[in-house]
Structure formats: structure tokens, C-alpha cells
GUFI-974888 format. One record per residue (C-alpha): residue in one letter; chain; x, y, z. Coordinates in pm, whole numbers, plus 50000, padded with zeros to 5 digits. Layout:
# GUFI-974888
A; A; X; Y; Z
...
***
This chain:
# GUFI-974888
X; A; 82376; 10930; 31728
X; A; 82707; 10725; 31802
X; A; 82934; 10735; 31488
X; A; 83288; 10577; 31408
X; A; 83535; 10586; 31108
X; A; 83658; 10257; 30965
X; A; 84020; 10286; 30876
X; A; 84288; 10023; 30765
X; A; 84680; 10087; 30905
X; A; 84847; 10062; 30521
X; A; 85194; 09934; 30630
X; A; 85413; 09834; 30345
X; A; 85742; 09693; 30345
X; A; 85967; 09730; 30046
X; A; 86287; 09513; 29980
X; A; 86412; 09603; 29655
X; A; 86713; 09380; 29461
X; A; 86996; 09536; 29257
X; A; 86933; 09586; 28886
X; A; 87201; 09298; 28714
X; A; 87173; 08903; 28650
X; A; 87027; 08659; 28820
X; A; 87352; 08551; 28943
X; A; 87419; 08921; 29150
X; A; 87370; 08881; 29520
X; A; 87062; 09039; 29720
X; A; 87131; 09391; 29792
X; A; 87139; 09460; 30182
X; A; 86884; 09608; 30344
X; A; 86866; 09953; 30394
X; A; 86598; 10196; 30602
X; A; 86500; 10313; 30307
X; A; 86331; 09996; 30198
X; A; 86088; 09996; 30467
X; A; 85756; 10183; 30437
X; A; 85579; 10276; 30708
X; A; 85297; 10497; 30773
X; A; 85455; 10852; 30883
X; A; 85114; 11032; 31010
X; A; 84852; 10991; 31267
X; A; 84595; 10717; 31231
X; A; 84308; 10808; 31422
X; A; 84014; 10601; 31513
X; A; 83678; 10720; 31645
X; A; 83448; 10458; 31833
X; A; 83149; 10531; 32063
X; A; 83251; 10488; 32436
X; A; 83261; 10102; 32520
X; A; 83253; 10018; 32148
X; A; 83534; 09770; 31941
X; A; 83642; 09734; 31633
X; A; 83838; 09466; 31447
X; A; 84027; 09648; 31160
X; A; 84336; 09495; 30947
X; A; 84681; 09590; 30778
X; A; 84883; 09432; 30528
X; A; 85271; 09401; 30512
X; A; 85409; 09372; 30169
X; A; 85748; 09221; 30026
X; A; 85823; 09327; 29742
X; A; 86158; 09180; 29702
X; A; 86245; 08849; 29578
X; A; 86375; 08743; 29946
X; A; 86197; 08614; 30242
X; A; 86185; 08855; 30504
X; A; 86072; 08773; 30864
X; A; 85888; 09061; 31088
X; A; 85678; 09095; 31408
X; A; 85475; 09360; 31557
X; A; 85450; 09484; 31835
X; A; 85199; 09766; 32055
X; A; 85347; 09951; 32312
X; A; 85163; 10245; 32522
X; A; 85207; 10557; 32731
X; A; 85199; 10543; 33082
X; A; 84836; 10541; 33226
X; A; 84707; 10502; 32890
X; A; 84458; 10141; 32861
X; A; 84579; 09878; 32663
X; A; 84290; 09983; 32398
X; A; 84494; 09834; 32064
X; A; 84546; 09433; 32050
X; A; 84704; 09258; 31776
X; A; 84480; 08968; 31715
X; A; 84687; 08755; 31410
X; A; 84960; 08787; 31204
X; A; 85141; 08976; 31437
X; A; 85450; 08800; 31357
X; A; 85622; 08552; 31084
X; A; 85775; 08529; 30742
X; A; 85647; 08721; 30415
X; A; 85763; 08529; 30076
X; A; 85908; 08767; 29816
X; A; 85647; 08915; 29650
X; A; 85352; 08823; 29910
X; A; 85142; 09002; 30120
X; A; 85074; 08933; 30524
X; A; 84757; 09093; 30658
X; A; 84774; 09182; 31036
X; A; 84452; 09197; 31250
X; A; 84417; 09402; 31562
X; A; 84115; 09484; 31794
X; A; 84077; 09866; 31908
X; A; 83832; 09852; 32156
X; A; 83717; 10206; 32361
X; A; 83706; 10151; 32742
X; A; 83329; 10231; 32885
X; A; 83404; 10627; 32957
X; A; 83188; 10916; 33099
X; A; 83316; 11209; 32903
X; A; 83493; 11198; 32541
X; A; 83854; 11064; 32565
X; A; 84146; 11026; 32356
X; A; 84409; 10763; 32368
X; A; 84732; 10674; 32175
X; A; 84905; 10332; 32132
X; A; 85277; 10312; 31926
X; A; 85273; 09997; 31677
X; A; 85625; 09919; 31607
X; A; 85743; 09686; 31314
X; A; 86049; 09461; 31339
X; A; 86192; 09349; 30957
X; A; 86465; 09135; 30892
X; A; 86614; 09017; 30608
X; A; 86985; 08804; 30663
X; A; 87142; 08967; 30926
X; A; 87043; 09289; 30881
X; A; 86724; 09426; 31071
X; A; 86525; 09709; 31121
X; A; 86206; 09894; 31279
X; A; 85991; 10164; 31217
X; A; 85705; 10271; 31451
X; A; 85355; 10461; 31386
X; A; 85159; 10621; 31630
X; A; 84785; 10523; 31633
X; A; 84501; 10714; 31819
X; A; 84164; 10604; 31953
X; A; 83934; 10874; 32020
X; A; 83622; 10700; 32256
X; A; 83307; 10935; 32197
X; A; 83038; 11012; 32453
X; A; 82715; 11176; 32318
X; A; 82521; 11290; 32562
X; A; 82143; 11187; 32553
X; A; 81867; 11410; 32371
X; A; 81625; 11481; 32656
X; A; 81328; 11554; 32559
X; A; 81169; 11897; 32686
X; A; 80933; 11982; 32966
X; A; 80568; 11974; 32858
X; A; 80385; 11857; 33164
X; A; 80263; 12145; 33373
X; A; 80223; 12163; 33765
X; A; 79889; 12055; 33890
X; A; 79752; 12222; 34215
X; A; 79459; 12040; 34461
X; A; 79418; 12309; 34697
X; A; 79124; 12324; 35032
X; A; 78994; 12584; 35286
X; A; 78732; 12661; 35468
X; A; 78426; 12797; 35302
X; A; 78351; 13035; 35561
X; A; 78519; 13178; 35844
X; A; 78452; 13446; 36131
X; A; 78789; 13561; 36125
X; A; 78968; 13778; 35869
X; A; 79238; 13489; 35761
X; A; 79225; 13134; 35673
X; A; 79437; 12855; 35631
X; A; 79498; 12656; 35237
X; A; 79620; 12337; 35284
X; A; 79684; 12110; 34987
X; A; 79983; 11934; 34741
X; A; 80144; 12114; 34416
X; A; 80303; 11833; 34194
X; A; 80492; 11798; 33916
X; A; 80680; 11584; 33695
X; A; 81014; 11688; 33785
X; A; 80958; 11980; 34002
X; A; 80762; 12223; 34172
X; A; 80968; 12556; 34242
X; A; 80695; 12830; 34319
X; A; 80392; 12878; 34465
X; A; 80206; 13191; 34506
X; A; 79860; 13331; 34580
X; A; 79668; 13670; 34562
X; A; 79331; 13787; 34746
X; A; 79076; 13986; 34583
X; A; 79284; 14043; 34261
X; A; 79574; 14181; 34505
X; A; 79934; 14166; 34486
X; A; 80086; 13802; 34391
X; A; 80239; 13664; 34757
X; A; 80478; 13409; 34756
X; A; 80447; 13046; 34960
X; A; 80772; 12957; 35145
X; A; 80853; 12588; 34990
X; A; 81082; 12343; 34983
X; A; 81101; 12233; 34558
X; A; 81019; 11898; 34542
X; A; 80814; 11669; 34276
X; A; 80547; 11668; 34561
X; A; 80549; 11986; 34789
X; A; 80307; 11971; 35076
X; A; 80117; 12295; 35149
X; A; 79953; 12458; 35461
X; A; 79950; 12876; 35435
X; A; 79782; 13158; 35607
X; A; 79574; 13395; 35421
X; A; 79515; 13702; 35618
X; A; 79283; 14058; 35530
X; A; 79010; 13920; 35460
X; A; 78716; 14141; 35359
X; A; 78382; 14107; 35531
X; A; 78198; 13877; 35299
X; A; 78305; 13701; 34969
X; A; 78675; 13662; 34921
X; A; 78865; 13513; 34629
X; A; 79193; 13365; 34672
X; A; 79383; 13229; 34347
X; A; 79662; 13024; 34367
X; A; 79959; 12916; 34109
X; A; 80230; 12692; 34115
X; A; 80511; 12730; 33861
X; A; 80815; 12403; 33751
X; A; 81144; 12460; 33698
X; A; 81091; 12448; 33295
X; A; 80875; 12787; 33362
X; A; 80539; 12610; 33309
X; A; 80247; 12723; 33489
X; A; 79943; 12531; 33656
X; A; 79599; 12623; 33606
X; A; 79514; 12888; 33864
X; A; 79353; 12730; 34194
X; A; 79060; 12905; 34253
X; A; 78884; 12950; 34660
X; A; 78601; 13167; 34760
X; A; 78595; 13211; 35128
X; A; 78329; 13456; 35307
X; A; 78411; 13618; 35618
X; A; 78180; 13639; 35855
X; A; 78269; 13794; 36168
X; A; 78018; 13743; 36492
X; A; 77885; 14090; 36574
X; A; 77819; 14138; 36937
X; A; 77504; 14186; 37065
X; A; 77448; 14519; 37256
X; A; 77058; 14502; 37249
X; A; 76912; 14558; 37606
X; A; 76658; 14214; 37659
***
């Protein structure tokens, strides 16, 4: 089953004033005011799948600040992260600004990971600044859950019923599902011999059985699938027959 991990980007921006009365001027602003998420964010999607996740800027100071966002990526990487709104603008002091971006996972064959750097611009008079975060999509591929091999091989198998020779031919079809690997036969309870095929989901057949006995013979026949199931044994009786000269004086 598919699975992904909701996660917000908590970005905070923090403008703090000097301590004193209301007449002391806005302290500058310095790197340290600005927050910014130092680890990894990873996101998990199923391939081909999107998202639309938020994050929220905070000014904590009693100044306007002005930012913009920004999403830049490695080379050969896919543009996976968009920032849908609010990527840019003005905060009021103490007032939040949520951010919406779009990760979306491109349509891959085998499990891939992907990183994007959001970078955040903050200005506050004439002093600006940026801090960047590094954001990684992980785009999962399960494989399907196949289910297993029940069907067996099914045989349909002729010959001739009798014969004055000691061989005859078996012509017929093994089939199967997926496919038919082997096919073998024995005579009389004999050795197993094997059928020179060519695996297929329908294998034509047309083989020689030679030693027969004179009279009743019994040739069984199996075909086996790649899964290692087995048909129901084929069963032929066959009598041999041979002519027997005739050396009687008329």
C-alpha cells in the first residue's frame, strides 16, 4: 500500500526591539533574529502523487518586515517543490504569513529521492538577510503483490491405439497459464524421458515413443509450469502388434 507523511516547513522569523521607552529606536536587524529550520525536511509521496502542504512566517517584532521566498534546485534534479502563495510580501509586527507550496513526485519506475533548497529573503529598513533550508522529496514505488501460481498445466495428448511397429508417435498441446517448461513421458513404468520443447503458454507436441513391447503398452505423460506445478498424468495404452510372416507351405 502507497503511504506518505504530511509535514508543515515551521519557518519563523523573529525581529526583536530593544528593552527601553517607547521613544528608543528599532534595534537593527541582526542574523540572529531570523529562525529558520536548520534540519532536513523530508517528504514521502507515492510515485506520481502531490501534495499541497503550508508554512508560516512570523514577526514578532513591532516593525513591518518585507520577505520573499524562493526554491532553487540541483542540477538534473525536477522542479518537484512550487511555491503556490504567499511566496512574497510584507508581515505586520506581530502577524503571521502562511506560505503554500505544491511537492508533487514525478511518475518514476524505481524509488527516488530528490532535494529542492527554499531560501528566505527578510528585510527590515535597510538591513536584509537570508537563510536557506534544504527540503527532500522521497517518490515511493511499491511494487505490485502478485498473486501466486495455482493453475496447473493441462495436457490433451493422442496416438495410435495400435501399431505393428515397436514405436509410435504422441502428438498433442501442453498449456498453461503462464508457462509450460517440461514435458516428459515413461513406457511401461520405465525411466521418466524428457520432450525437447520450446516453453511457451501453448507448446505444440509431436514425439516418438520407441521399445515397444509386443502387446499392451502404457505410456504416461506429464507436463510441469514454471511455478513447479504438475498436470495430471496423460495416460495412452498402445498395443503392438507386429505382422508375423507366414512360412506355412499352401
Amino acid at each position: 500500500m502507497n503511504r506518505f507523511m504530511w509535514l508543515t516547513l515551521p519557518i519563523s522569523v523573529a525581529l526583536f526591539t530593544a528593552c527601553g521607552s517607547s521613544t528608543d529606536p528599532v534595534a537593527p536587524l541582526t542574523p540572529e533574529q531570523v529562525s529558520l529550520l536548520a534540519t532536513q525536511t523530508t517528504i514521502e509521496l507515492p510515485a506520481g502523487g502531490q501534495v499541497s502542504k503550508t508554512f508560516t512566517l512570523t514577526n514578532t517584532s513591532a516593525s513591518e518586515i518585507s520577505y520573499s521566498s524562493s526554491v532553487a534546485f540541483p542540477n538534473g534534479t525536477p522542479s518537484w517543490l512550487t511555491l503556490t502563495a504567499g511566496q512574497s510580501g510584507k508581515i505586520a509586527p506581530s502577524a503571521n504569513q502562511v506560505v503554500t507550496f505544491t511537492a508533487t513526485c514525478p511518475n518514476v519506475a524505481v524509488t527516488s529521492q530528490y532535494t529542492a533548497v527554499i531560501a528566505l529573503a527578510v528585510a527590515s529598513g535597510d538591513v536584509s538577510l537570508t537563510k536557506t533550508t534544504t527540503a527532500t522529496l522521497k517518490c515511493i514505488v511499491t511494487p505490485p503483490v502478485s498473486s501466486p501460481d495455482t493453475t496447473r498445466p493441462v495436457l490433451s495428448l493422442q496416438a495410435l491405439t495400435t501399431t505393428t511397429s515397436n514405436q509410435v508417435t504422441v502428438t498433442g498441446t501442453a498449456s498453461d497459464n503462464v508457462a509450460v517448461t517440461r514435458v516428459a513421458y515413461s513406457l511401461n513404468g520405465g525411466a521418466s524421458t524428457d520432450v525437447a520443447i520450446q516453453a511457451g503458454a501453448s507448446v505444440p507436441l509431436s514425439f516418438t515413443v520407441g521399445g515397444l513391447a509386443v502387446g499392451s503398452n502404457t505410456i504416461t505423460v506429464t507436463a510441469y509450469d514454471a511455478a513447479g506445478l504438475v498436470s495430471d498424468v496423460s495416460t495412452l495404452t498402445v498395443t503392438s502388434a507386429p505382422v508375423v510372416a507366414d512360412t506355412s507351405k499352401p
